[in-house]
N, CA, C and O of each residue as an XYZ file, in Angstrom:
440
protein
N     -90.102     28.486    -37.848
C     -90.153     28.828    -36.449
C     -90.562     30.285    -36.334
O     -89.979     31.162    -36.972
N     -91.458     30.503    -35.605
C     -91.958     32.190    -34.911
C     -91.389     32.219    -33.965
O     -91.243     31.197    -33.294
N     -90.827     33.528    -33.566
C     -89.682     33.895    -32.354
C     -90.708     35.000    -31.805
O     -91.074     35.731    -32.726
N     -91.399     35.402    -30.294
C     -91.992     36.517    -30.160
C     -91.077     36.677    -29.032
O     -90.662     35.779    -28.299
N     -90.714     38.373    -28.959
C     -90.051     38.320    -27.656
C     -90.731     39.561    -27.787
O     -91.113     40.118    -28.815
N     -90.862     40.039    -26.184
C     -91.609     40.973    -25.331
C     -92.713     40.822    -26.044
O     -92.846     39.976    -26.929
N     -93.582     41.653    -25.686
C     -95.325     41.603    -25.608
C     -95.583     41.543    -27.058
O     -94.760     42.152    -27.741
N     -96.694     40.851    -27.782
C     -96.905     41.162    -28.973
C     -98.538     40.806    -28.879
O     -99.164     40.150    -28.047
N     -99.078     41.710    -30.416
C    -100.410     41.971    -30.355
C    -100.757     40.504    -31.212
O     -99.768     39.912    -31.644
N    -102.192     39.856    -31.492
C    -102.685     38.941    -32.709
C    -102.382     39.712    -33.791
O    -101.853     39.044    -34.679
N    -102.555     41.178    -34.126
C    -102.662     41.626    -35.395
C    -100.801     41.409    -35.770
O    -100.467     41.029    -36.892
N    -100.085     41.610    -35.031
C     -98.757     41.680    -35.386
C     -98.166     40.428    -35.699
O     -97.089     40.548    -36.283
N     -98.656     38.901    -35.424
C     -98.557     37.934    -35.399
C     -99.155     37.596    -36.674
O     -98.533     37.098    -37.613
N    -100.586     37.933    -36.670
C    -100.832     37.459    -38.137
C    -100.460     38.121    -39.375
O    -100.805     37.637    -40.453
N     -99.819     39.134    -39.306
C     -98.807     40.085    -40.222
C     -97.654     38.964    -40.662
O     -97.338     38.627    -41.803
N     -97.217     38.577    -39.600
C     -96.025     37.765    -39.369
C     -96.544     36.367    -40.104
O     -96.032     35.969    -41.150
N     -97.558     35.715    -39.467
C     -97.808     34.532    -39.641
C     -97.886     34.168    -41.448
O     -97.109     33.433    -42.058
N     -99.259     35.057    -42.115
C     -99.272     35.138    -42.641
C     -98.885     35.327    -43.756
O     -99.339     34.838    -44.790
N     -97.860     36.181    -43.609
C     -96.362     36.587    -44.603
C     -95.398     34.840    -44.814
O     -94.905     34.511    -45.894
N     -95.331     34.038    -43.654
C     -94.896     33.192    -43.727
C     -95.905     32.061    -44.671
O     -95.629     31.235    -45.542
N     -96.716     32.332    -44.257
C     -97.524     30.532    -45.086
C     -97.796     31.717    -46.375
O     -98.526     30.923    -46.967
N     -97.808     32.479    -46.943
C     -98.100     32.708    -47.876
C     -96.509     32.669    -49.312
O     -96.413     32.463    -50.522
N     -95.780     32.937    -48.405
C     -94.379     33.061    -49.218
C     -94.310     31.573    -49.717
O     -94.618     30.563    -49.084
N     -93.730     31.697    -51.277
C     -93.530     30.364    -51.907
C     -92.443     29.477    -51.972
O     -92.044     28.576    -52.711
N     -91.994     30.231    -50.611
C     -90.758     29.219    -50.346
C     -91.046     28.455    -49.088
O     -90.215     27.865    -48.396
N     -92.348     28.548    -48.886
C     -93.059     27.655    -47.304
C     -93.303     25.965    -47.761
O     -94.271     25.682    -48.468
N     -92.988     25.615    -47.607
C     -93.756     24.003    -48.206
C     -95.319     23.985    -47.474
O     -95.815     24.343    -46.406
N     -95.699     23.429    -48.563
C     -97.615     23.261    -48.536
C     -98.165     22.678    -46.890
O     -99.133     22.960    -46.183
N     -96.595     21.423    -46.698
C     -97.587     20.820    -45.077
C     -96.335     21.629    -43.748
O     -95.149     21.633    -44.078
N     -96.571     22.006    -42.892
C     -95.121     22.419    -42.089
C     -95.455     22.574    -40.595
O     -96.273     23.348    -40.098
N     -94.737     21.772    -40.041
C     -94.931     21.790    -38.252
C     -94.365     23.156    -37.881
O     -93.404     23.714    -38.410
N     -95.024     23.541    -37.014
C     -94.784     24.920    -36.338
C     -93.813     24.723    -35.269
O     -93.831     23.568    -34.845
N     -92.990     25.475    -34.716
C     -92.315     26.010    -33.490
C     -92.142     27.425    -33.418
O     -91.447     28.322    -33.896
N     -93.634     27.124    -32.133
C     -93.766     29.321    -32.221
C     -93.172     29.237    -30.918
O     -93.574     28.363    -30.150
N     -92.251     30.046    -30.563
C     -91.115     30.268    -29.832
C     -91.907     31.161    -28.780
O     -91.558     32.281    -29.153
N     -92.895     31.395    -27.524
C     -93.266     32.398    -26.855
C     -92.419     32.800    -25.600
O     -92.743     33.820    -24.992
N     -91.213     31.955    -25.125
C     -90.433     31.797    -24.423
C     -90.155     33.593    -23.965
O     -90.294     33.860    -22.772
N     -89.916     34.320    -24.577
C     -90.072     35.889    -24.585
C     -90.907     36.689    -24.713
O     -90.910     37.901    -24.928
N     -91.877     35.709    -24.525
C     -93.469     37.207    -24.351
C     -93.755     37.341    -23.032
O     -94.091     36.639    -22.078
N     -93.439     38.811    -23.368
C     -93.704     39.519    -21.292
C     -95.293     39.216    -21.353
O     -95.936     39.216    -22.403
N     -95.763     38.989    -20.226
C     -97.165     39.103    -19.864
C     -98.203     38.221    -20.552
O     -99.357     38.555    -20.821
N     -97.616     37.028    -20.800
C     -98.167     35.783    -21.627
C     -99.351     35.636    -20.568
O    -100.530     35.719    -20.912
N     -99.063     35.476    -19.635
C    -100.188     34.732    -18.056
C    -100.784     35.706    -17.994
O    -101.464     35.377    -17.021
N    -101.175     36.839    -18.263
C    -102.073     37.983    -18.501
C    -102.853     38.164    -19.085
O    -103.801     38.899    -18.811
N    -102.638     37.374    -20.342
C    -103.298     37.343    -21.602
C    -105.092     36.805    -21.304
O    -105.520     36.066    -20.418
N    -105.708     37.385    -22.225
C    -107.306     36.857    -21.893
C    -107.689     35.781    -22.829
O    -107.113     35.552    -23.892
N    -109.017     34.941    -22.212
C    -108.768     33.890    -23.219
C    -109.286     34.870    -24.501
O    -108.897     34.222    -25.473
N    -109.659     35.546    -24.795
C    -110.156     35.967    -26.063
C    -108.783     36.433    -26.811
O    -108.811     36.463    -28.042
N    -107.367     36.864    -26.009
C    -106.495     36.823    -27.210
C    -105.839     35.335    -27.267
O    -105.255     34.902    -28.261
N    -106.047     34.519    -25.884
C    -105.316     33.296    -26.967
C    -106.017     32.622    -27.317
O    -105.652     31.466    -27.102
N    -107.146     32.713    -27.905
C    -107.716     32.722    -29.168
C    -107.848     32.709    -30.617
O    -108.003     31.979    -31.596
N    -107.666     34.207    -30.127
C    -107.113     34.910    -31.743
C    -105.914     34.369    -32.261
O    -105.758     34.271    -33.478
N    -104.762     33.888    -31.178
C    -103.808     33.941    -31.961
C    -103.938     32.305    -32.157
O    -103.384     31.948    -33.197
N    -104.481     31.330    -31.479
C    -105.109     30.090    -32.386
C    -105.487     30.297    -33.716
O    -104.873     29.719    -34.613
N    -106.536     31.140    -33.986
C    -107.177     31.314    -35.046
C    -106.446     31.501    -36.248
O    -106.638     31.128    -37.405
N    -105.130     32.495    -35.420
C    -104.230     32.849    -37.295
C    -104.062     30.802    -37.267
O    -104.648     30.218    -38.179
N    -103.678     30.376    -36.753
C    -102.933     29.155    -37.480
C    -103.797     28.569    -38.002
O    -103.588     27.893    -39.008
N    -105.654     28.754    -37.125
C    -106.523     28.016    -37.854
C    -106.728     28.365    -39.498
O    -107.029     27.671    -40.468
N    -106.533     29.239    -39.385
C    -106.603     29.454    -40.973
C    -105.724     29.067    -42.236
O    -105.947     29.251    -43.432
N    -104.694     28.493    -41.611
C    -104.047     27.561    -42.519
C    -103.976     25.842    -41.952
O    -103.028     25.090    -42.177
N    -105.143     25.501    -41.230
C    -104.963     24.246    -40.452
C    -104.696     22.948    -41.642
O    -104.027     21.931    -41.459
N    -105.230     23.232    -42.530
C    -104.961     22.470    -43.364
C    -103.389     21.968    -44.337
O    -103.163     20.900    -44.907
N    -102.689     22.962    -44.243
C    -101.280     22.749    -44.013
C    -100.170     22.621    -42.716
O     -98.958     22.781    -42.865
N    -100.815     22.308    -41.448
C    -100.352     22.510    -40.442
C     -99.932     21.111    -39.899
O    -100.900     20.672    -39.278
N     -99.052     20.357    -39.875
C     -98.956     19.079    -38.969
C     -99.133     19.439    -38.068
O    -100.326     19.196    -37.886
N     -98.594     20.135    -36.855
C     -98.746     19.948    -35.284
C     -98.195     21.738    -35.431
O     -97.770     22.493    -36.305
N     -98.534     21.770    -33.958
C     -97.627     23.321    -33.282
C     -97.291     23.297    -32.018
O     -98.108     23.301    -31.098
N     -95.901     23.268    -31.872
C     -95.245     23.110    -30.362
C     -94.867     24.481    -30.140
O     -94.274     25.304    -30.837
N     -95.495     24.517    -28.683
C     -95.062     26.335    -28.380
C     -93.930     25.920    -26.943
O     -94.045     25.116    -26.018
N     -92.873     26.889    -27.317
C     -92.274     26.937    -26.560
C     -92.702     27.849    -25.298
O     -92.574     29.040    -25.584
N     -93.240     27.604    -23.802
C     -92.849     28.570    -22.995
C     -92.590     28.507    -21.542
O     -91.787     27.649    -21.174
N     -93.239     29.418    -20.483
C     -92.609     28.913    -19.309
C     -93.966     27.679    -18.891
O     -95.112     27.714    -19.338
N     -93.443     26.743    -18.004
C     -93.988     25.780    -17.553
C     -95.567     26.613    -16.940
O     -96.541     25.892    -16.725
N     -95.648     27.873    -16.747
C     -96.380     28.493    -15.665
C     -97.584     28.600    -16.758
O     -98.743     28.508    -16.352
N     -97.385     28.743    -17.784
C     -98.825     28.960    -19.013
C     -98.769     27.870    -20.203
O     -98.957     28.040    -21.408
N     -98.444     26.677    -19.475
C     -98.828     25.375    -20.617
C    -100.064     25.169    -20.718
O    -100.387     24.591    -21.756
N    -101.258     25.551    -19.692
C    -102.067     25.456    -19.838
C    -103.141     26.302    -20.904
O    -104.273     25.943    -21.229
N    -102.595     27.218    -21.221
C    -102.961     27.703    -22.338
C    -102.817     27.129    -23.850
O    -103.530     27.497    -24.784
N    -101.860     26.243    -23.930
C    -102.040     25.615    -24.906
C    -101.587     24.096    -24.676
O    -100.458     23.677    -24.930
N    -102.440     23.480    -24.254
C    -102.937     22.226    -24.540
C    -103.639     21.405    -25.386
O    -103.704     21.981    -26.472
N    -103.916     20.879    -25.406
C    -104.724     19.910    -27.120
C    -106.202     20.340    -26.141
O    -107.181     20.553    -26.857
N    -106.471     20.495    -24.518
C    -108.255     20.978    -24.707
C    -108.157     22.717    -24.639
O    -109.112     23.334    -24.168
N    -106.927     23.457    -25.148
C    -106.971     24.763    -24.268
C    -107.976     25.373    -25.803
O    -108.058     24.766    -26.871
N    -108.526     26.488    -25.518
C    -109.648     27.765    -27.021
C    -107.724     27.413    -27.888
O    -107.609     26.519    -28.727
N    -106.922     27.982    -27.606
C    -105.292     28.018    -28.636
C    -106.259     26.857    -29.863
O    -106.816     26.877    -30.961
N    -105.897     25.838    -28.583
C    -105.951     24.583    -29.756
C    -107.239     24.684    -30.479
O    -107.393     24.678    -31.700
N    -108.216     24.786    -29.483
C    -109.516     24.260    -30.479
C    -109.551     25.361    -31.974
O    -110.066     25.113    -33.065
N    -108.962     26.351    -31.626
C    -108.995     27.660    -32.626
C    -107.929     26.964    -33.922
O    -108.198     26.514    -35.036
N    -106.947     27.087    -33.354
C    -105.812     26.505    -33.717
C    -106.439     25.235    -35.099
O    -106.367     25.401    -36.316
N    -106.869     24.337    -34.540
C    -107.908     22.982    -35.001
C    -106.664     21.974    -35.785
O    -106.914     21.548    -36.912
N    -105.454     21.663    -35.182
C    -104.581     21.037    -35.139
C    -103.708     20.362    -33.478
O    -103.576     21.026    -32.450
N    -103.441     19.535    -33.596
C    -102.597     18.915    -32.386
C    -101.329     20.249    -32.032
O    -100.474     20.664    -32.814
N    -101.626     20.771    -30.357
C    -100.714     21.560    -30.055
C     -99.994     20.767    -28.770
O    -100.564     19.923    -28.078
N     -98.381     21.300    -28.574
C     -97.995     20.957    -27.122
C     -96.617     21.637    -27.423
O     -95.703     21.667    -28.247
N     -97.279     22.449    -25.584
C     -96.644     23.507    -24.680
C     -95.098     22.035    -24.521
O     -94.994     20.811    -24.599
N     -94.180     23.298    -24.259
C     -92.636     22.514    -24.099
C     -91.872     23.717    -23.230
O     -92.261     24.877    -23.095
N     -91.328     23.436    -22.981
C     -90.273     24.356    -21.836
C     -88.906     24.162    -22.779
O     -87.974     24.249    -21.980
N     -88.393     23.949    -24.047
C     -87.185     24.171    -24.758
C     -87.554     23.832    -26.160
O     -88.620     23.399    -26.599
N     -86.332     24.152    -26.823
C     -86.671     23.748    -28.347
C     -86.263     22.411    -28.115
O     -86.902     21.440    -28.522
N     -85.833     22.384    -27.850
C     -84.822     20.346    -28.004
C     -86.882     19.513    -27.918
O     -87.435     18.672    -28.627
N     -87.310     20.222    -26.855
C     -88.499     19.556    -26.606
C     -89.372     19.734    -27.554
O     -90.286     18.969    -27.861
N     -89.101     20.731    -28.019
C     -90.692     21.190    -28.859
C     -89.888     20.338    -30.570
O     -90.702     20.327    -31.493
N     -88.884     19.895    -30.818
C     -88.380     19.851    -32.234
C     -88.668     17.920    -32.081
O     -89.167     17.187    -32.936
N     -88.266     17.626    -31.012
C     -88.721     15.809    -30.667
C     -90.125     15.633    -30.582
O     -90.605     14.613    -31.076
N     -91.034     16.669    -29.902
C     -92.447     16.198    -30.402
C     -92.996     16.265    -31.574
O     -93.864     15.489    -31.973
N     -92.322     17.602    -32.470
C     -92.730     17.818    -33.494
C     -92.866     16.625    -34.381
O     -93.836     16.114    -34.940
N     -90.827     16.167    -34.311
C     -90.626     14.967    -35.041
C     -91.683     13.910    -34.841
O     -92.379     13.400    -35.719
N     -91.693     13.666    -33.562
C     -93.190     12.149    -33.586
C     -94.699     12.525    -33.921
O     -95.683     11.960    -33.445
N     -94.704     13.506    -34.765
C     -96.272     14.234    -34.910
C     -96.312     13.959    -35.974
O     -97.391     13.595    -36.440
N     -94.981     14.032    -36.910
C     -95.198     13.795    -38.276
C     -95.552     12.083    -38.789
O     -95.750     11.822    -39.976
């Protein structure tokens, strides 16, 4: 699980991200729950950064089952299975308003 609370940059994410799929205690395939529930100024964001931050996951899409982002109902549209997130992303994504939600889709993804 990725936890972002208040504003965060792509470069700080893929610091983060990266550190995670690279450590050898990650298993090779792993469903995501990136937690954005605490990023100030998410609905601000341009599509060119949610983009980027598709892109870190694209780069491990090949170990990726699914990625459920937690956040407010007001920017699901940013990550949808047609939103740049996903296509960058290049795995099945879906926006959830709780973990309970985002951990039951995960489960039926696998």
């Amino acid at each position: 699980m990725l936890t972002v609370d208040g504003d965060y940059t792509a470069n700080e994410l893929r610091r983060i991200g990266f550190g995670a799929f690279e450590a050898e205690t990650t298993p090779k395939r792993v469903a995501v729950l990136f937690d954005l529930s605490g990023a100030a100024g998410l609905a601000s964001k341009s599509m060119a950064d949610v983009a980027a931050t598709g892109a870190i996951f694209g780069a491990y899409r090949d170990r990726l089952i699914g990625i459920a982002i937690v956040a407010a109902p007001t920017v699901f549209n940013l990550f949808d299975d047609k939103s740049v997130f996903a296509g960058e992303a290049g795995v099945r994504v879906h926006a959830c308003a709780s973990h309970a939600q985002a951990r039951a889709w995960l489960l039926k993804t696998r």
